[in-house]
C-alpha angles and dihedrals in degrees: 000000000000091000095046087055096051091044089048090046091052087062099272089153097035111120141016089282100050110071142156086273087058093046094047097051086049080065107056089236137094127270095247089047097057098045077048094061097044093044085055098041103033112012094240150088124263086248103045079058084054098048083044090056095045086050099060095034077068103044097050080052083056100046105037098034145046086226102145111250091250086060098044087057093056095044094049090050106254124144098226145009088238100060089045087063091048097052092043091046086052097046095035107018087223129092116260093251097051079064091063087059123103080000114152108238093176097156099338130096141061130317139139088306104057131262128316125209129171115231098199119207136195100269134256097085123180097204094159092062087039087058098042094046089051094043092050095059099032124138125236117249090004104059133027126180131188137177095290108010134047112198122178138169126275127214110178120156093346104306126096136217139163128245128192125196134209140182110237101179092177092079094030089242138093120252108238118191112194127197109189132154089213128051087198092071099056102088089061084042099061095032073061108053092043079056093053096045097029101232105168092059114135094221103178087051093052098039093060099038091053089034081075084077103075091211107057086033075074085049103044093049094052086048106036106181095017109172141208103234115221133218123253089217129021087217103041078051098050098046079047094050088044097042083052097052096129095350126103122255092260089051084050099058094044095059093041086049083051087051095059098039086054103042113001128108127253116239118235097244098032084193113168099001101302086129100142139056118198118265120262120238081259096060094042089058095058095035123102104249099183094063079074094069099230123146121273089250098053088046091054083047089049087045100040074048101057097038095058091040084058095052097038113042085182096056093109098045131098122275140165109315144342089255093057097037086058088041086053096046092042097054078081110115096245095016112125130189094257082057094045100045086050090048094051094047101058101022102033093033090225105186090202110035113117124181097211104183093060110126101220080059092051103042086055090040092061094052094101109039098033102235135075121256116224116247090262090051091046084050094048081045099052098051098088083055092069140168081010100063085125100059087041087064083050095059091046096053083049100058090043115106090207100045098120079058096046117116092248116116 
């Protein structure tokens, strides 16, 4: 249930073409089934979820910006503003607008800048490790990240924008500002943003479930509210994580900065140094990749990449297991499954993947017992951390000393 939610929640009923059938088959059930679970664990239908979730989407448009009512439809996926009235009339027995009203708009809203939300979290947050994990691996020209904000470039549809996020631990959410020609894309904007900081994630669940483990109970108290940090794009992930196959993290990032110098597109505005968007799978395949530098075999993975993103737009979404999603990935010419695990775990948000023979895991791993398991003991070992094996590589990097050294993207 908890996957159909989060796919629901990415937008997986969103539009005429994406429908229960589809989700189910994500999935890997049966329609029926499906509409059978939901109907046991919540009382509704998947798309009644859907239609919940569209609704309050709108209504947090009504109450924290100035955006016009005609805009707030389209942006909450409606079809038309009639039929936003009509479900508001029905739920509230008010019009949309008479919710605006007496609404408290302290800090939030629309101005020249775009427009500002609050994606709230179960608290604790450590927005200090988010920040550092993000700034050590940012782009060049598509990402910057100080002390208290990361910004980065956005390319949907063709179009491009710009969004910054802050912590704002008043109100237990994180502040997101969003400059965007088109209101329509804002629903796949900020699915995307909780992704990337990992906002839904039910913390205290994880934290004592993963607290059982001696070691990582040390870990977890030292880092109350740790994060997986998500990707902003399953393909810009997946050419990072390949460009960083036995490189560090700041070679890495050079090579993914060269990347988008070379290929990657130019935003319309270009303001405080967010010049750059991430080249599209497109733009990858006629660009020379061995101006990059990069070894003939890497060259051959980012090609046999980009090839199989071009032919399968839904390589990077989530579908079925962790066991098939790394089986899929790994099905790559050059992709490992390192490569694949990490893949899974920021781009797919696979709550479970786990890239056991990273270094940096094994390294941390090793701390209480003073030697350092092989890739096969630090799996036997992480089965009692499921399904947050995830969350458990996040405590060991972080416990790694040289994890800004470490070989993951």
């Amino acid at each position: 249930m908890s996957r159909a939610l989060a796919l629901i929640a990415d937008g997986a009923l969103d539009g005429d073409e994406n429908g229960v059938e589809a989700l189910a088959a994500r999935l890997g059930l049966g329609e029926r089934q499906l509409r059978r679970l939901f109907q046991q664990h919540l009382g509704a239908s998947p798309v009644a979820v859907a239609q919940t979730r569209r609704v309050l989407f709108a209504k947090q448009l009504i109450q924290e910006t100035r955006l016009p009512m005609a805009e707030v439809a389209l942006a909450s996926g409606f079809g038309s503003v009639r039929r936003f009235n009509e479900t508001f009339q029905t739920l509230f027995r008010r019009p949309p607008s008479a919710l605006r009203r007496g609404a408290a708009s302290e800090q939030a809203g629309i101005d020249r800048d775009g427009i500002t939300l609050r994606l709230r979290y179960q608290p604790p947050y450590d927005w200090e490790s988010m920040l550092d994990f993000l700034g050590h691996r940012a782009i060049e020209g598509v990402e910057q990240v100080t002390h208290d904000r990361y910004r980065r470039t956005v390319l949907h549809d063709g179009k491009t924008g710009t969004v910054e996020v802050t912590h704002d631990p008043s109100h237990d959410a994180i502040r997101v500002k969003i400059n965007f020609p088109d209101v329509r894309a804002l629903p796949s904007i900020v699915a995307r943003v909780r992704r990337v900081f990992d906002v839904g994630a039910d913390i205290e669940t994880i934290s004592e479930h993963l607290a059982r483990d001696p070691l990582l109970a040390k870990l977890v108290a030292l880092r109350p509210g740790l994060r997986a940090p998500g990707a902003w794009d399953g393909f810009e992930l997946a050419v990072r994580a390949v460009m960083g196959q036995q490189v560090s993290v700041v070679a890495a990032r050079q090579l993914a900065s060269k990347l988008v110098a070379m290929a990657g597109g130019t935003t319309s505005d270009g303001t405080n140094g967010l010049t750059r968007v991430f080249p599209t799978p497109e733009q990858v395949a006629s660009a020379d990749l061995a101006a990059l530098g990069l070894p003939a075999p890497q060259r051959e993975t980012l090609k046999s990449l980009t090839e199989t993103a071009l032919a399968d737009p839904n390589l990077f979404r989530r579908v079925g297991s962790i066991e098939e999603a790394v089986e899929r990935l790994s099905s790559i010419p050059g992709i490992g499954d390192w490569t694949a695990h990490y893949i899974a775990l920021r781009a797919l948000a696979e709550t479970d993947a786990f890239p056991a023979g990273d270094v940096g895991l094994l390294r941390s791993a090793g701390v209480d017992t003073l030697e350092r398991p092989t890739a096969s003991d630090l799996l036997r070992r992480a089965e009692t951390w499921r399904p947050w094996r995830a969350y458990a590589a996040q405590h060991l990097w972080a416990a790694d000393p040289g994890v800004t050294q470490a070989t993951h993207a």
